[in-house]
C-alpha positions in Angstrom: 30.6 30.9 -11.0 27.1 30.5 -10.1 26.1 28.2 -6.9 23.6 25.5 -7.4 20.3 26.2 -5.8 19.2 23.6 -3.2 16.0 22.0 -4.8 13.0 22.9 -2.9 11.6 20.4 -0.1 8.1 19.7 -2.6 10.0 19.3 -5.7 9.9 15.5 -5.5 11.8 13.1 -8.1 10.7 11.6 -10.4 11.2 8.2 -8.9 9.7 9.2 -5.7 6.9 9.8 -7.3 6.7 6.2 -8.8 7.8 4.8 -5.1 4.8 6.7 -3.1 2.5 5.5 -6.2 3.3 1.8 -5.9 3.2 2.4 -1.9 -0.2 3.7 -2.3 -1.6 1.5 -4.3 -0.1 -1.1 -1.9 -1.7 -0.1 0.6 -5.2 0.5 -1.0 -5.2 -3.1 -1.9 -4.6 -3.9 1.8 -7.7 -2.0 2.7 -10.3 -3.2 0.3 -9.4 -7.0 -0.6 -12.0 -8.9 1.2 -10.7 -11.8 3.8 -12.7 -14.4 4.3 -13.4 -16.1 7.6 -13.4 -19.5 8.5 -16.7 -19.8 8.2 -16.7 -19.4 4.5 -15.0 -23.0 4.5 -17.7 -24.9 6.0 -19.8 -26.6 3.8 -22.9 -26.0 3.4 -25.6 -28.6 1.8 -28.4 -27.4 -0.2 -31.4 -25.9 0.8 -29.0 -25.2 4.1 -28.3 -21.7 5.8 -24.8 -20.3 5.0 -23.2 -17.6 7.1 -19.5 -15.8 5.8 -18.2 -13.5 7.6 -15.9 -11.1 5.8 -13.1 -8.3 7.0 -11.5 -5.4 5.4 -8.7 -3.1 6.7 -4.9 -3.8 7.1 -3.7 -3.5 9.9 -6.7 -3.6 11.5 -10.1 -4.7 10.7 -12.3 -1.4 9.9 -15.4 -3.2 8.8 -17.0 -6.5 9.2 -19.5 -7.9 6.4 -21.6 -10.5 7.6 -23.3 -12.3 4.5 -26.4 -15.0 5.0 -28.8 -16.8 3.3 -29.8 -20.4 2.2 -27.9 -22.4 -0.2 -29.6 -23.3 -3.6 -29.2 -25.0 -6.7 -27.5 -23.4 -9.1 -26.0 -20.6 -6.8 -27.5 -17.6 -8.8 -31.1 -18.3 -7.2 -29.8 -17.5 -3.8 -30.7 -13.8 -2.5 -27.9 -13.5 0.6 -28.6 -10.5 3.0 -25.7 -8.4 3.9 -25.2 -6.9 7.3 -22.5 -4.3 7.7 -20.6 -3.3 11.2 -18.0 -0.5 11.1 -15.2 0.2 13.7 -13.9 4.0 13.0 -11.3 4.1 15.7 -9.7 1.4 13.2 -10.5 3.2 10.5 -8.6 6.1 12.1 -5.7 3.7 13.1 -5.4 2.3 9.5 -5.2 5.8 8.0 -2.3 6.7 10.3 -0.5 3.8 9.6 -1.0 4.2 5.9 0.1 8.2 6.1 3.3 7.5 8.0 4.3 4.4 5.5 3.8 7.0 2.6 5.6 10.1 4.4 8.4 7.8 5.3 9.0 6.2 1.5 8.8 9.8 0.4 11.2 10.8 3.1 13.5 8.1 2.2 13.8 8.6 -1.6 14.4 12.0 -0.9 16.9 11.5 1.3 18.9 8.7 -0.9 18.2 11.0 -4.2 19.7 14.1 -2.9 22.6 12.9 -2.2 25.6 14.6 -3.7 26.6 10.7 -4.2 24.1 8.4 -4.3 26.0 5.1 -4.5 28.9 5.7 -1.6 27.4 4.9 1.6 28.9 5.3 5.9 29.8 2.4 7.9 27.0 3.8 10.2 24.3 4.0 7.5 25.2 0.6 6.1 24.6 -0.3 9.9 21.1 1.2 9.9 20.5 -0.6 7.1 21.5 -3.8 8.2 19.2 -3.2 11.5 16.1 -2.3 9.3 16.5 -5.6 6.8 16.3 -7.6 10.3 13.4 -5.8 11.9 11.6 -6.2 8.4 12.5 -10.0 8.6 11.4 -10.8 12.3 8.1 -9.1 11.6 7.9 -11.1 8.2 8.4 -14.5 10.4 6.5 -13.2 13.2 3.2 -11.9 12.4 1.3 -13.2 15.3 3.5 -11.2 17.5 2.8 -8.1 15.4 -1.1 -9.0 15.3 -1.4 -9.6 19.2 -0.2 -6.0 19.8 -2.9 -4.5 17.5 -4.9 -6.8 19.6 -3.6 -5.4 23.0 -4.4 -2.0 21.3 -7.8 -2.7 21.2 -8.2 -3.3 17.5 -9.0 -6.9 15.0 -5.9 -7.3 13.7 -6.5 -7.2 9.5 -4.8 -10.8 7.6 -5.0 -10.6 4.2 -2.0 -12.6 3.5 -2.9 -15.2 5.7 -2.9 -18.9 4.6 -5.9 -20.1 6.6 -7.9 -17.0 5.3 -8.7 -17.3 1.6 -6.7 -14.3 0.7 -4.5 -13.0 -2.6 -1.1 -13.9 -0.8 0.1 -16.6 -3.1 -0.8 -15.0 -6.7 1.7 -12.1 -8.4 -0.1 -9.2 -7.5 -0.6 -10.6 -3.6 3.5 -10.6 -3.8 4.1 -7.2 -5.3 1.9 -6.0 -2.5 3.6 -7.5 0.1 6.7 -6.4 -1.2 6.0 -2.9 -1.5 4.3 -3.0 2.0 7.3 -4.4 3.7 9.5 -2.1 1.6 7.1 1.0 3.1 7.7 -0.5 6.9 11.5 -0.6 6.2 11.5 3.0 5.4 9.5 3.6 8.5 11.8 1.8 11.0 15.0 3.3 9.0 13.4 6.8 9.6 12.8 6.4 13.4 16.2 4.9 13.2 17.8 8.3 11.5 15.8 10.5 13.3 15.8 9.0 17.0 20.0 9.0 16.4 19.8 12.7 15.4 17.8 14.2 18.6 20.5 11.6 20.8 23.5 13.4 19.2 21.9 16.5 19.3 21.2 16.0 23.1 24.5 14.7 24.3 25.7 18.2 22.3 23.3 20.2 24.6 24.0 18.6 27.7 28.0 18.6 27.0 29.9 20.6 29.7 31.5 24.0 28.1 
C-alpha cells in the first residue's frame, strides 16, 4: 500500500489562503484610514483659520498630516494646504507587527488543517486556548495599557477605533476589521504560547540527568 506523502510546508489550504487575505486586508485598512484629531472637532466660524491634524499607522502613527486653511462659504472655495511629517522607525515597527500577525494566522491554519483530526482537541491545547481568548480580551478592555507601551517604546501609538477620534469603529466594515485584527493577535499569542512550551520541554529533555 502506498504511504501518503506529507504535503509540502508552501502548499497552503485553501482556507489559509482566505484567512491571510482577510488578515491582510485587515491590516491595510488599519494603515491607511485617516484618524482625526481633536482638533478637527473645534468649530471653526467663517472667514476663521482651521487646523486638523490627521494620523495614519496602526499600531503606531507613521505619518502625520497637518491640514490648514481659512474657513469659507460654501466649503468648496476653501484651498487648505497640506503639510506632511513621516516617522520611518514606525513605519518599520508597523511592518513588523503586520508580518508577524500574517506569519502567525498562516502558521495557525496550518497547524489546525493538518491535523490527522481536526475537530478532537488535548486538555493542554484547549488550555492554550483558553489563555489566548483572555489575553485577546484584557487587551480588548485595556487599550491604554497596550498604547502606553508603544509609547514607552518611543512611538505615537495609532487609534483608529477610538471613540474620541472620528474613526470607522462603529460601522460594519470598522467591526470586521477589528475582528480579524484581534483574531490575527490571538494567533500571535497562541504561537508564542506553542512555541515557548516546545523549547521548555525540549530544554528540561537536554538538561535531564542520564
Amino acid at each position: 500500500m502506498n504511504s501518503v506523502q506529507p504535503r509540502r510546508w508552501y502548499r497552503l489550504h485553501f482556507l489559509t489562503w482566505i484567512a491571510v487575505l482577510l488578515e491582510c486586508t485587515a491590516l491595510a485598512y488599519c494603515q491607511v484610514v485617516r484618524q482625526f484629531g481633536p482638533l478637527a472637532r473645534n468649530g471653526v466660524p467663517p472667514g476663521g483659520t482651521y487646523v486638523v491634524e490627521c494620523y495614519f499607522g496602526w499600531p503606531a502613527v507613521f505619518e502625520k498630516q497637518i491640514i490648514s486653511g481659512v474657513m469659507t462659504i460654501p466649503p468648496t472655495a476653501d484651498r487648505p494646504t497640506f503639510k506632511y511629517a513621516w516617522h520611518f522607525p514606525s513605519l518599520a515597527f508597523d511592518s513588523l507587527v503586520s508580518l508577524l500577525l500574517v506569519i502567525s494566522v498562516m502558521w495557525v491554519m496550518e497547524a489546525w488543517l493538518r491535523k490527522p483530526k481536526r475537530w478532537q482537541f488535548s486538555i493542554r491545547a484547549l488550555g492554550v486556548w483558553f489563555a489566548v481568548v483572555a489575553v485577546v480580551l484584557t487587551i480588548l478592555k485595556q487599550r491604554s495599557i497596550v498604547q502606553k507601551w508603544i509609547v514607552d517604546l518611543g512611538f505615537a501609538p495609532g487609534r483608529p477605533f477610538e471613540p474620541h477620534f472620528e474613526s470607522p469603529g462603529t460601522d460594519a466594515w470598522g467591526w470586521a476589521t477589528i475582528v480579524a485584527m484581534l483574531f490575527g493577535i490571538g494567533c500571535f499569542i497562541w504561537c508564542f504560547i506553542h512555541q515557548t512550551s516546545r523549547a521548555a520541554s525540549y530544554l528540561m529533555r537536554r538538561l535531564k540527568p542520564v
